[in-house]
N, C-alpha and C positions, 0 to 999 in steps of 0.2 A: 691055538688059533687055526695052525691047519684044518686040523676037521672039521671047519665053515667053511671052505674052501675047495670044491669043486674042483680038483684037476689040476692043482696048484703046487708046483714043490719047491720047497725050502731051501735047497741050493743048485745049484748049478754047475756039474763036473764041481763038488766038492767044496764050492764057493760060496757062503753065506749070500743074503738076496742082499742085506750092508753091510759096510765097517768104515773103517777113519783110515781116511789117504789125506796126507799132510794138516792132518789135525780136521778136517771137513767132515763128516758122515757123506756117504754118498751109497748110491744105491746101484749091486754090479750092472756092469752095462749087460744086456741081453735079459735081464729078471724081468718076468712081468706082472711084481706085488702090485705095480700099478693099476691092474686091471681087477686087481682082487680087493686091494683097500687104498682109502684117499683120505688125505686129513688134510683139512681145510682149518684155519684160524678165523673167528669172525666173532667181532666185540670181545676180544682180550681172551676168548676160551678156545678149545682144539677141538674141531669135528672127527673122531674116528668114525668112517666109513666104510662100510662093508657092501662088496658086491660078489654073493656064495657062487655065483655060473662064471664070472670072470670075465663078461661081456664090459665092462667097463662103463657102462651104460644104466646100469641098474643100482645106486648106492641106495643105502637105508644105512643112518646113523646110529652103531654102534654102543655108542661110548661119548659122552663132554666130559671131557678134562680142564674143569675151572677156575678161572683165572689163570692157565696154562697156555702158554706158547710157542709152539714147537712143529718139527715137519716128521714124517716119514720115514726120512733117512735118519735121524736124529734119535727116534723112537728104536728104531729096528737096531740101530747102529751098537745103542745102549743095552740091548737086550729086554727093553721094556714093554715091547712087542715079540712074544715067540713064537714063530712059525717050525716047529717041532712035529 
């Protein structure tokens, strides 16, 4: 997934962009996957979102994941999304 990603890296001093802090997926504080991809839920399915310049401003959907509902942090947390 990196290499759609414009500018984008994968950890921070050594820190995955998520993991599970008291059982939560959460996304490190300072990462900005935010700007790079967004997943939205709408009618029961998952929007993955890509935005390649990292303007945060520009998505174009990826990916529907059907009948799937889930976020961001959840994906990334699980390693279902690799930013490698």
């Amino acid at each position: 997934m990196s290499d759609l990603l414009s500018g984008y890296a994968p950890t921070i001093d050594g820190a995955y962009a998520a993991k599970y802090i008291n059982g939560v997926a959460t996304i490190g504080a300072g990462d900005q996957i935010g700007e790079y991809l967004r997943v939205e839920v709408s009618n029961g399915n998952t929007l993955v979102e890509i935005d390649r310049s990292g303007g945060g401003d520009d998505y174009s959907t990826l990916v529907t994941l059907t009948g799937v509902e889930t976020d961001l942090a959840t994906l990334l947390a699980n390693h279902q999304i690799a930013l490698i």
